[in-house]
C-alpha positions as a Python dict, from the first residue, in 0.01 Angstrom:
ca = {
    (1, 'X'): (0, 0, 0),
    (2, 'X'): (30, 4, 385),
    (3, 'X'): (74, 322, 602),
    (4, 'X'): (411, 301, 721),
    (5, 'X'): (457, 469, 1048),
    (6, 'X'): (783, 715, 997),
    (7, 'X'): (914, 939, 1285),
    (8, 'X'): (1227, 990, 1522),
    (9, 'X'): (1397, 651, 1692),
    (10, 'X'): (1230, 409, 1479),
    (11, 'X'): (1495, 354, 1225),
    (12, 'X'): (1587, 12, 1351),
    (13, 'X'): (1247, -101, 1356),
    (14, 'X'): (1020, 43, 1060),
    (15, 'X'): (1074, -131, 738),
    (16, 'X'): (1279, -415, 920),
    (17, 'X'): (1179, -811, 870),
    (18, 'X'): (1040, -1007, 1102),
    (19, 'X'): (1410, -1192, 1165),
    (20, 'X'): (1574, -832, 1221),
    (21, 'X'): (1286, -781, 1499),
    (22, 'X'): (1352, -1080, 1649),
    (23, 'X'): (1708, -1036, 1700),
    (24, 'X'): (1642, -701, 1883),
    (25, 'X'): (1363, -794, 2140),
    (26, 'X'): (1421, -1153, 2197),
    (27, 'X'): (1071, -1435, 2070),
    (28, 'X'): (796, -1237, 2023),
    (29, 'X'): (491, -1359, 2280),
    (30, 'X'): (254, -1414, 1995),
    (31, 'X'): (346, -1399, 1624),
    (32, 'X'): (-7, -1399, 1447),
    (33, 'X'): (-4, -1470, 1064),
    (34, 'X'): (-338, -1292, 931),
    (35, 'X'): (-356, -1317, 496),
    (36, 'X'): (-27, -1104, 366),
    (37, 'X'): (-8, -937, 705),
    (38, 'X'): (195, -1048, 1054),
    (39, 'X'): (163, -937, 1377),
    (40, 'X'): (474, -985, 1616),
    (41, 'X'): (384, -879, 2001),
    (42, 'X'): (690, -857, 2245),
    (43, 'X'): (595, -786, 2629),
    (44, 'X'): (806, -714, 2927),
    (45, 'X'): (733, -631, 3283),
    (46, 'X'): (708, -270, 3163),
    (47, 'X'): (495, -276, 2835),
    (48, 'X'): (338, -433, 2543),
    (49, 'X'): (487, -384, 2188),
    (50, 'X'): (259, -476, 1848),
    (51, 'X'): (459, -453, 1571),
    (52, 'X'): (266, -508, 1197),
    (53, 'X'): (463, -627, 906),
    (54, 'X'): (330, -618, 585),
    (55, 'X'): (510, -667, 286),
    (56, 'X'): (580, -339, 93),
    (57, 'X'): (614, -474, -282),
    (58, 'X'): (347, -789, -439),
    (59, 'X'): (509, -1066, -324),
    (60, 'X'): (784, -949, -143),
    (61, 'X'): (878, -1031, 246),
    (62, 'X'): (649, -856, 500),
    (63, 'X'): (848, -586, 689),
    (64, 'X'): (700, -379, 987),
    (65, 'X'): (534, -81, 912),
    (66, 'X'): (314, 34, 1191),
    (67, 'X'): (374, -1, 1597),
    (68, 'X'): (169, 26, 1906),
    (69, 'X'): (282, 51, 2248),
    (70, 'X'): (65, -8, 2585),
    (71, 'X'): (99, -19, 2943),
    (72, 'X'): (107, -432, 3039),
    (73, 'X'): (-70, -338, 3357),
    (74, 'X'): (-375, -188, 3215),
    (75, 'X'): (-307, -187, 2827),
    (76, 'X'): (-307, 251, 2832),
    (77, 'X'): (-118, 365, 2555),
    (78, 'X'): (243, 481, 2635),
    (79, 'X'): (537, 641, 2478),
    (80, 'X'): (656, 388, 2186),
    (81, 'X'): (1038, 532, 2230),
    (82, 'X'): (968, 450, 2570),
    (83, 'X'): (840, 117, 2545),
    (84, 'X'): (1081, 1, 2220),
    (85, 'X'): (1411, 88, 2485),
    (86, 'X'): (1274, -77, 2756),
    (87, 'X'): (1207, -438, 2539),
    (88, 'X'): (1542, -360, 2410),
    (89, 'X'): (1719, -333, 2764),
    (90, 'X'): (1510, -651, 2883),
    (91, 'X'): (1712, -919, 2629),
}
């Protein structure tokens, strides 16, 4: 069983399909299939956003369980709140 990343703000995000992601930050910039396990990135001028959706049952869809946010200047780790308002203010 994945870790699934749990914490303030990330209701609308953690334990959400790849479609529901989608329709929040616009196409992702790369959308990497990798066995059972997808990785959507969305950018903007401001940061990067790696979202990793695995699926939580055998078999079922793969939902997002774990984020990481970075600077897209310089790729230094930043505030995921931070970066998942600023992706959602750039659609």
């Amino acid at each position: 069983m994945p870790e699934v990343l749990e914490g303030p703000g990330l209701a609308g995000i953690i334990r959400q399909p790849a479609s529901a992601l989608v329709g929040r930050f616009g196409q992702p910039r790369l959308d990497t299939p990798e066995g059972d396990m997808r990785k959507l990135q969305f950018r903007s001028e401001a940061c990067v956003l790696d979202v990793y959706l695995y699926p939580l049952a055998p078999g079922g869809e793969p939902v997002a369980t774990w984020l990481e946010a970075r600077r897209a200047s310089d790729g230094a780790a930043v505030d995921r709140l931070a970066c998942i308002q600023a992706l959602s203010r750039a659609r």
